[in-house]
N, C-alpha and C positions, 0 to 999 in steps of 0.2 A: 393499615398502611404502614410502609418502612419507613423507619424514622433515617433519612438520608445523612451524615454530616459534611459538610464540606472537608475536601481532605486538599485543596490547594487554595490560594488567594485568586479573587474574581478578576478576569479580564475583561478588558474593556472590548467596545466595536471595533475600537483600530486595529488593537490586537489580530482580531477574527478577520476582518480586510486586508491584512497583511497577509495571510495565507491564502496561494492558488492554490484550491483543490477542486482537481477534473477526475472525469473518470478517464479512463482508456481500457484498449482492450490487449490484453495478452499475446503475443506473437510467438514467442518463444520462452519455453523454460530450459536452464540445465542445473546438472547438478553444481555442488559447490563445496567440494572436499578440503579447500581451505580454509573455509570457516570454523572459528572457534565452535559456533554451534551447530548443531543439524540446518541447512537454509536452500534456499533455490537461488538461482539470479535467472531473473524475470525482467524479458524486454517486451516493453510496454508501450503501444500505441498511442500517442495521445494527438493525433489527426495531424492540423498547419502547425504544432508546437514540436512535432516529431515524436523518435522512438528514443524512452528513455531507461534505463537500467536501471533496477531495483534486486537488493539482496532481500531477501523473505525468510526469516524463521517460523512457516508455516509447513512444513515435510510433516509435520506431525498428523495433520486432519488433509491434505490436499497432497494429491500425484500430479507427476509431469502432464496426465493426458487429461486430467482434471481442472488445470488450469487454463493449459492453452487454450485461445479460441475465449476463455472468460473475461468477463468486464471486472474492474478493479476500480476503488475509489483510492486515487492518492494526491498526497500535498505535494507538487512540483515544484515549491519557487522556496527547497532548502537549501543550503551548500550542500554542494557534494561530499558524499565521508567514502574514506577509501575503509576498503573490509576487505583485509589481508590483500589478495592482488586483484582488486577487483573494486570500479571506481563505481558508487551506487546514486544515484541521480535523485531518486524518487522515494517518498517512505508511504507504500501502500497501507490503507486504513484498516483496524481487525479489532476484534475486541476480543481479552481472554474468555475464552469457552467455561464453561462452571466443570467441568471436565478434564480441563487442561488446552492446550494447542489455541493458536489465534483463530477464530472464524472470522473470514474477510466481509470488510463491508464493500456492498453492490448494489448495481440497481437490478429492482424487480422486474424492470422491462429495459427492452435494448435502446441505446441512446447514443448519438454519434459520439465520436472520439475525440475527445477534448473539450468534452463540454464542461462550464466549471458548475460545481454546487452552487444551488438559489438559496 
């Protein structure tokens, strides 16, 4: 077994209740030649909460025709951060790949939009 060590200080529940995180699904990708880094801006359905904008440094492992139409897990209820001209709503969930590039978290089965994490 890995001997795990913690590399941040523990939050609490309120913490963790303090974040919306729904999934939604994908509507549109485009590119985004503005960004410092290689990225997508990804507009993201998330049902009666609407469609909200996300920049993505995920061009690494996902295409435009790879995404659209996918379910995405993300935290909805952050400030807004502007990234170069382009105002990003939403910070969808991914984990670094042992590889390199972000692989996105999703659900296994399809799930309406805007549903939050149990």
């Amino acid at each position: 077994m890995m001997d795990v060590k913690k590399e941040k200080e523990f939050a609490d529940w309120n913490n963790f209740e303090a974040l919306d995180i729904r999934c939604g699904t994908i509507l549109r990708v485009e590119a985004f030649p503005e960004a410092n880094k290689p990225a997508w801006k990804l507009f993201i359905d998330f049902g009666e909460i609407g469609v909200l904008k996300s920049s993505a440094q995920i061009t690494e492992r996902y295409s435009q025709k790879d995404l659209t139409g996918s379910q995405v897990i993300a935290i909805i209820n952050f400030k807004p951060r502007q990234i170069a001209n382009f105002m990003s709503e939403c910070l969808v969930l991914g984990i670094t790949g042992e590889e390199g590039g972000i692989v996105l978290l999703r659900p296994d089965h399809p799930v309406s939009n805007g549903r939050p994490i149990a």
